[in-house]
C-alpha positions, 0 to 999 in steps of 0.5 A, a space after each residue: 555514509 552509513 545506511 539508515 532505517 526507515 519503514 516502507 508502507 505497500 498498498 496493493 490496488 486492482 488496476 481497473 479505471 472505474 471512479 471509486 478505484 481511482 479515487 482511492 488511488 488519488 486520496 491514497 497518494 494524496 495521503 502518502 504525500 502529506 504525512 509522509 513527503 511523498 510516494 511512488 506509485 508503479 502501474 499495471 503490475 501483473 497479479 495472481 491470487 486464489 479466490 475465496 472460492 479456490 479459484 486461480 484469479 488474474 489480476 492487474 494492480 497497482 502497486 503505491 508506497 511510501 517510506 515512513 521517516 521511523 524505524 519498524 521496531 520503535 513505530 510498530 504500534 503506530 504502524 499496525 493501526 495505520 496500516 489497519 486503517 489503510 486497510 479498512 478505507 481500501 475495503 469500504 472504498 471498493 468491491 473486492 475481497 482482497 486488499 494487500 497493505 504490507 509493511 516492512 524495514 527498508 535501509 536507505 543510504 546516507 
C-alpha cells in the first residue's frame, strides 16, 4: 500500500505537577482527541533550552501530538493559526517563557 501524508501537530510542555500545567496537558489531549481521533503523549523527556538571560537551562517535558487527517501544503493556513492558537492558550495558561508548537509532514502507511 501506498504511503499517505498527513500533518503531525507537537506541543512541547514543561513536566512539573502543579495544576495549571496539568490542566492544560488534559484539555490539550482533550482537544487532540475530539478534533483530530486521538493523541499520544510521551512523558518526562529530558530537555535543554538557553534562557532569555543566556543561561543554559534543564528542563523536564512532555511531549503531546496528534496527526491531523490534511496534507501540510493544502491546510497550511489552517494549520498556521491553529498552531498560533495552541501556542497562545500554552502562554496564558502557564508561567514560562518558552513553549514549543511544531508542525510538520509525516507519511503514513496504507
Amino acid at each position: 500500500m501506498p504511503l499517505f501524508e498527513k500533518t503531525r501537530i507537537e506541543v512541547y510542555l514543561p513536566d512539573l505537577p502543579s495544576a495549571p500545567y496539568q490542566d492544560l496537558l488534559s484539555a490539550l489531549e482533550i482537544e487532540f482527541t475530539y478534533t483530530f481521533g486521538g493523541c499520544s503523549l510521551l512523558r518526562g523527556l529530558s530537555g535543554n533550552y538557553q534562557s532569555q538571560l543566556g543561561l543554559p537551562i534543564e528542563d523536564r517535558v512532555n511531549l503531546l501530538y496528534t496527526d491531523a487527517p490534511f496534507t501540510f501544503d493544502d491546510g497550511f493556513a489552517r494549520l498556521s493559526a491553529y498552531t498560533d492558537a495552541l501556542r497562545q492558550t500554552a502562554f496564558e495558561a502557564l508561567d514560562e517563557e518558552a513553549i514549543l508548537v511544531a508542525a510538520y509532514k509525516v507519511f503514513h502507511s496504507g
